[in-house]
C-alpha positions as CSV (number, residue, x, y, z in Angstrom):
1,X,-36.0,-30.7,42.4
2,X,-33.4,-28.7,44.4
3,X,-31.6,-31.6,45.9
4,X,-31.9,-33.5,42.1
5,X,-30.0,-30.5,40.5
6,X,-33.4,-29.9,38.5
7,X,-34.2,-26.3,39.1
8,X,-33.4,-23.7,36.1
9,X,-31.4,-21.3,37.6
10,X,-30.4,-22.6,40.9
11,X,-26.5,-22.5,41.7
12,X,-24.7,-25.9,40.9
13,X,-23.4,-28.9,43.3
14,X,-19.7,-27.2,43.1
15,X,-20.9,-23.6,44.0
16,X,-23.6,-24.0,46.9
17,X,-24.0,-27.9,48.4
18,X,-27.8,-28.9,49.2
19,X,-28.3,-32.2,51.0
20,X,-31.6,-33.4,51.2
21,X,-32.8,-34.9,55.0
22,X,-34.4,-38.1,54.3
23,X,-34.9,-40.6,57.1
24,X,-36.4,-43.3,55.0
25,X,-33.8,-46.5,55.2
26,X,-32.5,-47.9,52.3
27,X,-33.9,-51.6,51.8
28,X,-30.6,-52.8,50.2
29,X,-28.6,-51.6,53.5
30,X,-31.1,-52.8,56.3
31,X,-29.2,-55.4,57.9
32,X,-26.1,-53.1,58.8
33,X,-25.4,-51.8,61.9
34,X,-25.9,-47.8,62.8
35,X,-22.5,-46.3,61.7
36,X,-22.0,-48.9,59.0
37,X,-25.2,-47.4,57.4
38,X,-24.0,-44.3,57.3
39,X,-20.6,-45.2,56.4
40,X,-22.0,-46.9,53.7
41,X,-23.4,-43.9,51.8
42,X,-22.4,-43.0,48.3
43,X,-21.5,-39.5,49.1
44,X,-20.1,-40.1,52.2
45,X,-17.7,-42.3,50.9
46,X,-17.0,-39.5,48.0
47,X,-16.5,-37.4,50.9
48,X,-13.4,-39.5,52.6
49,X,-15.5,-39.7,55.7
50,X,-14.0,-42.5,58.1
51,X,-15.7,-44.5,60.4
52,X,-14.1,-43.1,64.0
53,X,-16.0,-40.0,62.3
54,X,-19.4,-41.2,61.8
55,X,-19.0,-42.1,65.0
56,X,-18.2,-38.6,66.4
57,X,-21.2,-37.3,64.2
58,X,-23.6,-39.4,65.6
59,X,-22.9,-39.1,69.2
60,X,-22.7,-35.1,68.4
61,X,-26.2,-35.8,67.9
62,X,-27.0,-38.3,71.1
63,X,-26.3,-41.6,69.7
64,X,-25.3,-44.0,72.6
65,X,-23.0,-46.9,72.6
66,X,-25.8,-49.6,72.9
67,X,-27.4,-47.5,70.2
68,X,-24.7,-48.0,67.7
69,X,-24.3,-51.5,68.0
70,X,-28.3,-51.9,66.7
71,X,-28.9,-52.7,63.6
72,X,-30.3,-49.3,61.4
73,X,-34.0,-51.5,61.4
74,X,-33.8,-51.7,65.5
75,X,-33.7,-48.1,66.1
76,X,-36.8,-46.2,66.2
77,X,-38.4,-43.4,63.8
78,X,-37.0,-40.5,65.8
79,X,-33.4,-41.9,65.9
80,X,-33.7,-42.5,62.0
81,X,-34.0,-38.7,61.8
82,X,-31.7,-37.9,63.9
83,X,-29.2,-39.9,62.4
84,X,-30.5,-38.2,58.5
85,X,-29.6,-34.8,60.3
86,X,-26.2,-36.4,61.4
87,X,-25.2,-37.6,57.8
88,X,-26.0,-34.0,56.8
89,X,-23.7,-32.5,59.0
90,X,-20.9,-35.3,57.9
91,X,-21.9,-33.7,54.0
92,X,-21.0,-30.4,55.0
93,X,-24.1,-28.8,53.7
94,X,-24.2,-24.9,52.9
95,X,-28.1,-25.8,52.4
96,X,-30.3,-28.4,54.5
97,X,-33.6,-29.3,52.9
98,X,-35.4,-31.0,55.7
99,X,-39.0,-32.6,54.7
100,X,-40.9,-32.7,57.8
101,X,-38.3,-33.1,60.1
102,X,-40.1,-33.0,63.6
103,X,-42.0,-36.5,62.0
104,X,-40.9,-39.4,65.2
105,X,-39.3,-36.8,66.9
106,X,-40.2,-36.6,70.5
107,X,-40.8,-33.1,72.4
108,X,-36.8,-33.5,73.6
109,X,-35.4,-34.0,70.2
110,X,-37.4,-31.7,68.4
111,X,-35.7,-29.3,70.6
112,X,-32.8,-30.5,70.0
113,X,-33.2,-29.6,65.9
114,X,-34.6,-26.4,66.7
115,X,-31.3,-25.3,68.6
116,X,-29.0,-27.1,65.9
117,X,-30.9,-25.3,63.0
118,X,-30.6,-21.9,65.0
119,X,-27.5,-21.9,66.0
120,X,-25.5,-22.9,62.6
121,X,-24.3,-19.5,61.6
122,X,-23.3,-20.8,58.2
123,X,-26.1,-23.2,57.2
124,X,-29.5,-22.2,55.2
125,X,-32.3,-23.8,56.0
126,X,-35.0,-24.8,54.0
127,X,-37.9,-26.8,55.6
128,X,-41.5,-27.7,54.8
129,X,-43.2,-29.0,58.3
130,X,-46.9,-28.4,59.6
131,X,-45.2,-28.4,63.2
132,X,-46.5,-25.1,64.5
133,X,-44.0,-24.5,67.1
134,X,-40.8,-25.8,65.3
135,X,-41.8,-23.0,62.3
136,X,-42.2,-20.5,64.5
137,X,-39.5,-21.3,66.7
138,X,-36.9,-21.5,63.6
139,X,-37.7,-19.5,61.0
140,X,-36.8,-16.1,59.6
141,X,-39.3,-16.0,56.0
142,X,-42.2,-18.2,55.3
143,X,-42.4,-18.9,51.7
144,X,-46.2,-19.2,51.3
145,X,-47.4,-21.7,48.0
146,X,-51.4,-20.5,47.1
147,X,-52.5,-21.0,43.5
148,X,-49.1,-21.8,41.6
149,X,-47.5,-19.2,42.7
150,X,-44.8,-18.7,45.7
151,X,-44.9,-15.8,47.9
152,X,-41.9,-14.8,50.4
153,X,-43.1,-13.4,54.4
154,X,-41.0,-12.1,56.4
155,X,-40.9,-13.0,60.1
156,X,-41.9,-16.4,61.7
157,X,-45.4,-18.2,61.3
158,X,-46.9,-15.8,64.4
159,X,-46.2,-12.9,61.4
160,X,-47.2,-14.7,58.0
161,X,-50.2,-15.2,60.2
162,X,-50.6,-11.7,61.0
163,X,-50.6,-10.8,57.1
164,X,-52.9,-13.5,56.1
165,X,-55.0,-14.4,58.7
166,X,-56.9,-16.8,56.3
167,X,-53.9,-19.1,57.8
168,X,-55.4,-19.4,61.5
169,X,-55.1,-22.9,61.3
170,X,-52.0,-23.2,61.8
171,X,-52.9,-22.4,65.1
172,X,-55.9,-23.6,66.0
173,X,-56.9,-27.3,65.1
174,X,-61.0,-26.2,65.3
175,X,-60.5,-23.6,62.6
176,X,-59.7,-26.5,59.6
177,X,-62.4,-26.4,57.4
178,X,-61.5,-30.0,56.0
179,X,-64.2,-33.1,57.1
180,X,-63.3,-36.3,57.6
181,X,-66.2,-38.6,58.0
182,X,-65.7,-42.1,59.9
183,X,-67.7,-45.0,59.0
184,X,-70.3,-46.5,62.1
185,X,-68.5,-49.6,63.2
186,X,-71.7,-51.9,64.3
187,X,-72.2,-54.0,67.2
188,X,-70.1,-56.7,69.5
189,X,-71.5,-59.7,70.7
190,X,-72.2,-59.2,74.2
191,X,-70.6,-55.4,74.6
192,X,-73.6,-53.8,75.8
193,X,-71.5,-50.8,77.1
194,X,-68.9,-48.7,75.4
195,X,-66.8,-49.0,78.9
196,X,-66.6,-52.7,78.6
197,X,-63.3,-53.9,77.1
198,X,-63.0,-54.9,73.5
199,X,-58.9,-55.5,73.5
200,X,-57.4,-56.5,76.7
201,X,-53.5,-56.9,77.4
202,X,-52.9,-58.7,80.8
203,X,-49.4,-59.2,82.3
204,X,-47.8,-58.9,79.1
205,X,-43.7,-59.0,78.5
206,X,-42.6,-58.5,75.1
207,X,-38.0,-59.1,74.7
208,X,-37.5,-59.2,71.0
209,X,-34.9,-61.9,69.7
210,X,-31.4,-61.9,71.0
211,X,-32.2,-58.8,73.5
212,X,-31.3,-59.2,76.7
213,X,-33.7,-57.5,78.1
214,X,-37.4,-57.2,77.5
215,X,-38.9,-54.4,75.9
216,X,-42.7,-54.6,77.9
217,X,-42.8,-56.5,80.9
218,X,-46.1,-56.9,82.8
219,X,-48.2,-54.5,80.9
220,X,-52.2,-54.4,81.8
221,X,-53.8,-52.4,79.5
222,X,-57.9,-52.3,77.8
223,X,-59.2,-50.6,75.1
224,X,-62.9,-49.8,75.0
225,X,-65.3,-48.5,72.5
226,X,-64.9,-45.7,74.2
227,X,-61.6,-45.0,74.4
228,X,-59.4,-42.1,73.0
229,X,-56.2,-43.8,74.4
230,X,-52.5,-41.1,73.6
231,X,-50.0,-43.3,73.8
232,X,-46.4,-41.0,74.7
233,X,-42.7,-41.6,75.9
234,X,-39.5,-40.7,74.6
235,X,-38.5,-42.3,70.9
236,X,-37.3,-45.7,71.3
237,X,-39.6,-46.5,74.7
238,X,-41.3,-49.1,73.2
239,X,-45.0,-47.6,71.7
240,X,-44.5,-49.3,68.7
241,X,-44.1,-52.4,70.5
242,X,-47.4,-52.2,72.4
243,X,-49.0,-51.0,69.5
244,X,-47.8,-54.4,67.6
245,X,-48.9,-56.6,70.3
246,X,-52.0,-55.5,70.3
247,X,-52.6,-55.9,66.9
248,X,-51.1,-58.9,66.5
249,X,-48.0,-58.2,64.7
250,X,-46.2,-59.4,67.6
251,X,-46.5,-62.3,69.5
252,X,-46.2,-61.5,73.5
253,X,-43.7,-63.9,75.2
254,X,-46.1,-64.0,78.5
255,X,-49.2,-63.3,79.5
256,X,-52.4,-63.1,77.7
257,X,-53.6,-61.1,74.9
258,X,-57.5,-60.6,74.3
259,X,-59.4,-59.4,72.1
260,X,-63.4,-59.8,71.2
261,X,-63.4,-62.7,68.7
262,X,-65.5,-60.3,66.2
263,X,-63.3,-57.4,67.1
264,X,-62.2,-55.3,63.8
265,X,-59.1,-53.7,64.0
266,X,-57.7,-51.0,62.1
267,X,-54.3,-50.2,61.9
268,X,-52.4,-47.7,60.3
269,X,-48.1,-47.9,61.6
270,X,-45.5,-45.6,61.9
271,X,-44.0,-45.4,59.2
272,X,-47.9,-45.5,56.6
273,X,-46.6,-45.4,53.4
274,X,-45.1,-49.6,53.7
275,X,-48.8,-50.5,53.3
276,X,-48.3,-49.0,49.4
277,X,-45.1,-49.9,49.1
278,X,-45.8,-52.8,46.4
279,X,-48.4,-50.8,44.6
280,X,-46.9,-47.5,43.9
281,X,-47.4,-47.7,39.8
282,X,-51.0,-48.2,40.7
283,X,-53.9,-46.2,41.2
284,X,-55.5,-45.7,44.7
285,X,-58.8,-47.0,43.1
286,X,-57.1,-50.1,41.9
287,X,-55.2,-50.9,45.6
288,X,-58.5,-50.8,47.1
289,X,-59.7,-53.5,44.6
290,X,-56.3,-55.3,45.2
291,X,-56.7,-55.1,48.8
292,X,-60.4,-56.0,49.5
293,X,-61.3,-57.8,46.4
294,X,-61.4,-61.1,48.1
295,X,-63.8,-59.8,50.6
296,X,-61.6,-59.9,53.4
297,X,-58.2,-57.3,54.1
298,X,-55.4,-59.2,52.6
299,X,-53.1,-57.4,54.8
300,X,-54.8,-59.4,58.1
301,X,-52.9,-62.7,56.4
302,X,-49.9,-61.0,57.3
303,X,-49.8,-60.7,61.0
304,X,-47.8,-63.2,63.6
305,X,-51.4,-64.3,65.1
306,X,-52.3,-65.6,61.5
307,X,-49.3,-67.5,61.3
308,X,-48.6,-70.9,62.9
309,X,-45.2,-71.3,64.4
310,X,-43.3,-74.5,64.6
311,X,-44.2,-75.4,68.2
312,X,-47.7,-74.8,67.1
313,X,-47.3,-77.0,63.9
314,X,-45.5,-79.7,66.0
315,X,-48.6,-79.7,68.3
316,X,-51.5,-79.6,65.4
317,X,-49.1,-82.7,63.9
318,X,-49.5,-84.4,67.4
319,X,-52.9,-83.6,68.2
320,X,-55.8,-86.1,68.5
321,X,-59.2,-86.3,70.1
322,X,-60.8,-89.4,71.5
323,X,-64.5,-90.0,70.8
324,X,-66.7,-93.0,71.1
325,X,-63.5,-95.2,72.0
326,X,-62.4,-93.7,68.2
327,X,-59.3,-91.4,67.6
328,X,-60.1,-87.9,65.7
329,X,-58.2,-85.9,63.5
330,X,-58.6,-82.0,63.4
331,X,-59.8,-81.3,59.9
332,X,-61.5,-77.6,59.9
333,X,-63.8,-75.5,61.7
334,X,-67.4,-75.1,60.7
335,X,-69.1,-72.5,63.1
336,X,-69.1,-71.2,66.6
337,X,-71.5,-70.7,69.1
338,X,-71.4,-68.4,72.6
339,X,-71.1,-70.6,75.7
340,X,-70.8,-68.5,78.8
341,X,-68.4,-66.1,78.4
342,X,-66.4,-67.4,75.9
343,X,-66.9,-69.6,72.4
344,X,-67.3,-72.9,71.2
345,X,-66.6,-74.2,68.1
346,X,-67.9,-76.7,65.8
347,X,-65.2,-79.4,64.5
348,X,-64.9,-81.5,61.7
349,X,-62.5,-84.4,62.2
350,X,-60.5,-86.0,59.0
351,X,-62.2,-89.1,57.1
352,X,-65.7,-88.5,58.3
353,X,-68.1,-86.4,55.9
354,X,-71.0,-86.7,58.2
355,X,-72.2,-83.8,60.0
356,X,-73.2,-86.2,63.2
357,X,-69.4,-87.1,64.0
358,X,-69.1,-82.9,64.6
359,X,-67.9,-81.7,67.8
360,X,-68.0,-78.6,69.6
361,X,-64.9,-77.8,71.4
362,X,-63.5,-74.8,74.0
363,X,-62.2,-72.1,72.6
364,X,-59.1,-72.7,74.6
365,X,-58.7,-76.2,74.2
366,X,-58.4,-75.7,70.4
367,X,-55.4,-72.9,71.2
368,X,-53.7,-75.2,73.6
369,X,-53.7,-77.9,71.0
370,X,-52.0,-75.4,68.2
371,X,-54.7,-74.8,66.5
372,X,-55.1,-71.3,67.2
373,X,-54.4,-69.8,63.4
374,X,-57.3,-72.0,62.6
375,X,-59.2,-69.7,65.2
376,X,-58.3,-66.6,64.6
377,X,-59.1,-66.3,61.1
378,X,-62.5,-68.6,61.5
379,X,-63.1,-65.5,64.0
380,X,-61.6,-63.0,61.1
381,X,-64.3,-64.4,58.3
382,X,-67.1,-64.3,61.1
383,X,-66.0,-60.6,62.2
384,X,-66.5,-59.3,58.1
385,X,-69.6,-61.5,58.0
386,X,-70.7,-59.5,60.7
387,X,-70.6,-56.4,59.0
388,X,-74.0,-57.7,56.9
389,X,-76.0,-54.8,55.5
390,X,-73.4,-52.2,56.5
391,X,-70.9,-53.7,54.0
392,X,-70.5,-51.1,50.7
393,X,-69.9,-53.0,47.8
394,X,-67.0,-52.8,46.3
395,X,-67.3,-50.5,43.2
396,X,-65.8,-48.0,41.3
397,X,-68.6,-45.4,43.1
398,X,-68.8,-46.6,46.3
399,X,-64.2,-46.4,46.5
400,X,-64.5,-42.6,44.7
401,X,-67.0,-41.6,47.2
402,X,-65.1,-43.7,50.2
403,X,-61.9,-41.9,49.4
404,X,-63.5,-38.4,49.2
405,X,-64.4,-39.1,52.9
406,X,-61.5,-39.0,53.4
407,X,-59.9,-35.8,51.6
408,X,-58.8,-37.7,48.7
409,X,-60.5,-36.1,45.5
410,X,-61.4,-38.3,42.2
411,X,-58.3,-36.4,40.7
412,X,-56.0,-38.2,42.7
413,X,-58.1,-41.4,44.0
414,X,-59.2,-42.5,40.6
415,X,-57.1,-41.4,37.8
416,X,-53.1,-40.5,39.6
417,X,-50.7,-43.4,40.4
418,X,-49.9,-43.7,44.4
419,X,-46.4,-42.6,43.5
420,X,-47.1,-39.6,42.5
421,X,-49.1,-38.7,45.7
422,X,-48.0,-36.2,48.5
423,X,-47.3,-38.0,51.8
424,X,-50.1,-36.6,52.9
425,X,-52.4,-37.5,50.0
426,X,-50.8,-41.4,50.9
427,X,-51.6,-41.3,54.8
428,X,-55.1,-40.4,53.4
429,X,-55.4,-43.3,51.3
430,X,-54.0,-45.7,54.3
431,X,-56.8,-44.2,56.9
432,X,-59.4,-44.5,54.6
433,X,-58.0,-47.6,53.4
434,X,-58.0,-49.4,57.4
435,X,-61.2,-47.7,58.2
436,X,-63.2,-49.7,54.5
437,X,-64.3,-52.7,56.8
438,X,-66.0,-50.3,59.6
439,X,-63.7,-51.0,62.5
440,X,-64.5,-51.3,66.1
441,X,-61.5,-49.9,67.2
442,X,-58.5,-47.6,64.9
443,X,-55.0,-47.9,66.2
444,X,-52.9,-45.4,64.1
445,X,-49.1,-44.9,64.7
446,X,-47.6,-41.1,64.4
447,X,-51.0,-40.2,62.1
448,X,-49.6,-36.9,61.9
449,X,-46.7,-37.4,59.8
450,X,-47.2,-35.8,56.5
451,X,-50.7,-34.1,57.2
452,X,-51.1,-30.7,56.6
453,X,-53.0,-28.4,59.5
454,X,-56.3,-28.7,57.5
455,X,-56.1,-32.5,57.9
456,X,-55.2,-32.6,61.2
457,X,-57.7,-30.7,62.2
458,X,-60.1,-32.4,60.0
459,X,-58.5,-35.8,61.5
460,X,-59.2,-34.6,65.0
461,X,-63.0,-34.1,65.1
462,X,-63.1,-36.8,63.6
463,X,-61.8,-39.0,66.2
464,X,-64.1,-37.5,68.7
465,X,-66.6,-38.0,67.1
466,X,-65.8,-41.9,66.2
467,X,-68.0,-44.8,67.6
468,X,-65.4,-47.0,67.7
469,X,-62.1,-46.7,70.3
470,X,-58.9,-45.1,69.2
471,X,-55.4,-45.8,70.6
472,X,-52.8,-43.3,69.1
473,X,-49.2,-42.7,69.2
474,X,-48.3,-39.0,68.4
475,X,-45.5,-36.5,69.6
476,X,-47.8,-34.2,68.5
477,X,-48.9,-32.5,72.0
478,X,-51.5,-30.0,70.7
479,X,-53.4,-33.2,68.7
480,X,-53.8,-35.2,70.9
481,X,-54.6,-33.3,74.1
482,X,-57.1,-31.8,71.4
483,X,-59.0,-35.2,71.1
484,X,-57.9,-37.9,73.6
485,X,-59.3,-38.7,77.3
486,X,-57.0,-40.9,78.1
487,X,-52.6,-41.4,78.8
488,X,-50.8,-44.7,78.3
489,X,-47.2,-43.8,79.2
490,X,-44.9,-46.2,78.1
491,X,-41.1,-45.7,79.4
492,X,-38.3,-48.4,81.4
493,X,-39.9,-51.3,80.1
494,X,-43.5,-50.2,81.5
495,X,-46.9,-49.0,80.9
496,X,-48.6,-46.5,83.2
497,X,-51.9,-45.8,82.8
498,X,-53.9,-42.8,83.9
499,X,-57.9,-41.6,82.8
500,X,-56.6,-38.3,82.0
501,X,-56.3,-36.6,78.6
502,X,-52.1,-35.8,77.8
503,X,-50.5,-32.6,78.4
504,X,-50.6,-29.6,75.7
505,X,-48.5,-28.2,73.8
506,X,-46.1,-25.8,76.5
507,X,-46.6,-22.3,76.3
């Protein structure tokens, strides 16, 4: 409301400037190039900023040289903030408003912003984050919001906490009073241990297009049912990458990727709120309909593993079997059977209706000849099937109760469009929107992002007390040392791996 000119009473644009920190990108203005991006802003333009001084700004604020000739869709969350903070400082701001602003930030930049925000003698700050340390690290006055009203503290959180210790939890994660409650994922053909590996990566290397390095190179990585994996390094390392890879939304250039045919994955990425993006003037009631009503997750159709690529089409074009002194066809799959260690799976060849012209065929001789789409989602309809009596139907009781497990009350599941939610009220909805098929294993990027200390506290037990495995990327320090066992530390292109929980928070 501040930033939109909207509050009664608050000075005008021409006697105290506000700029509001926002690091979400522009859709229209995705395929420019770092400066160009910012260059391109309406009121930096009104401003008379040139480029030679974007430039300035953002190394002022660590940019490099081969960062600023990525495009603004390369660069990773925690850059995207810090180049927010540097258009800010290009607007001349008497006022920041900064909306979680340690969100992607690793622990080096976050110190970064709390030495920028305390050393600007002629900047106000006004911030809402549920980072402990930045708020008490920065601030001078808490301004506390309880039932409608707003009431000013003085000092930092250590003293609002002081005069209302009701607020512990801004401390201490085990204080929340807030549940979340995890659905039981079921069982895996042939996992008769949780330390058996569900989701292998093995000699992995990931370049993207046009890079000339790659990203990952030889990773070797497993995730069990067991696992409560924190995956840390500096912004820009490459997390997201791994995290991609592994659930399929990139394809590895080498290597091989594993993972239990009936594995169910749920994923919830970096930046949560582009699973809503094309449902906003909906309710959250109605995108779980939208979503599942088929009786599979519509968002699965979407990842690089359920998409053929040409080589693959060219090979599925040229690909015949010969049986009886007869050439075969692929036509579809039928069903699979376990055979040793791996799968088989029944075929059905073009032209010939009869069941007793099936074949059953390797696993791997089906991906060699293309046909690997065809397998992964045959594997995909199995892996839901499998679900069986622990499937909830899909009803307006069974979503309103679903979503309260979750902290989303009927108020705002059943009868408030996703627009109008908090981010915090929206990274609800995603969890409890990638955890409705009862997943084996929950891969969430930054979760933190948006939650307030109930919820990540409320998050938290929850993990540990999950049946499934959960791989995690947080800068969050004190969450994640607070419920993971185990360190993936991803940095120069590789992954090191150690059966230890994460460092806390420093002291």
């Amino acid at each position: 409301a501040i930033a939109r000119g909207q509050l009664d009473g608050f000075p005008t644009a021409e006697e105290l400037k506000t700029v509001y920190v926002e690091h979400d990108i522009q859709a229209s203005l995705a395929d420019l190039r770092v400066p160009d991006y910012v260059a391109e802003d309406p009121l930096i333009k009104v401003m008379g900023v040139n480029h030679d001084q974007v430039v300035e700004a953002l190394k002022g604020v660590g940019f490099t040289d081969d960062l600023l000739a990525k495009l603004i869709t390369e660069v990773s969350g925690g850059w995207k903030m810090k180049l927010a903070l540097a258009r800010a400082m290009l607007l001349k701001a008497d006022i920041l408003l900064l909306d979680e602003p340690t969100n992607h930030l690793d622990t080096t930049n976050v110190a970064w912003l709390e030495k920028y925000l305390v050393t600007q003698p002629n900047i106000t700050c006004m911030t809402v984050s549920h980072d402990s340390g930045f708020l008490d690290n920065v601030c001078t006055d808490i301004i506390h919001y309880e039932k409608r009203q707003l009431r000013r503290y003085k000092g930092n959180l250590s003293e609002f906490v002081k005069a209302v210790p009701a607020a512990q939890s801004y401390y201490e994660l085990e204080a929340a009073t807030l549940k979340f409650r995890f659905p039981t994922p079921g069982l895996l053909d042939g996992i008769t241990s949780k330390e058996k590996p569900i989701c292998k990566l093995t000699n992995v290397t990931f370049t993207y297009h046009g890079a000339a390095a790659p990203q990952l190179k030889d990773v070797n990585v497993a995730a069990r049912l067991s696992s409560r994996v924190a995956v840390i390094g500096v912004n820009g390392a490459g997390k997201s990458t791994l995290i991609k890879i592994i659930t399929g939304e990139h394809k590895a250039n080498s290597g091989t990727v594993w993972r239990h045919p009936n594995l169910r994955m749920a994923y919830v990425a970096q930046h949560a709120f582009h699973h809503l993006e094309e449902h906003l003037d909906t309710t959250p009631l109605k995108y779980m309909f939208k979503r599942f009503g088929m009786g599979q997750d519509v968002e699965d159709s979407h990842k690089v593993d359920r998409q053929a690529e040409e080589e693959e089409k060219k090979k599925m074009a040229e690909a015949t079997w010969v049986f009886d002194g007869h050439p075969r066809k692929f036509r579809e799959i039928l069903s699979r059977r376990k055979k040793k260690k791996d799968f088989e799976y029944e075929v059905g060849w073009q032209g010939l209706a009869s069941l007793k012209f099936n074949r059953w065929l390797p696993r791997a001789e089906l991906i060699d000849k293309g046909f690997r789409k065809y397998v992964v989602e045959f594997d995909q309809r199995l892996a839901a099937a499998a679900l069986g009596n622990d499937a909830r139907p899909l009803s307006k009781e069974t979503i309103t109760k679903f979503l309260q497990d979750f902290g989303l009350d009927p108020e705002f599941g059943v009868h408030s469009n996703i627009r109008g939610l908090s981010g915090g009220q929206k990274v609800k909805l995603v969890l409890a929107a990638a955890m409705w098929n009862n997943p084996h294993l929950l891969i969430m990027d930054e979760p933190t992002n948006y939650l307030d200390r109930e919820a990540l506290g409320g998050l938290a037990a929850a993990i540990k007390n999950f049946e499934g495995g959960v791989l995690l990327i947080s800068h969050n320090s004190e969450f994640v040392s607070s419920c993971c066992t185990e360190t993936w530390r991803v940095g120069g292109g590789v992954v090191n791996v150690a059966r230890e929980a994460p460092p806390g928070p420093a002291n």
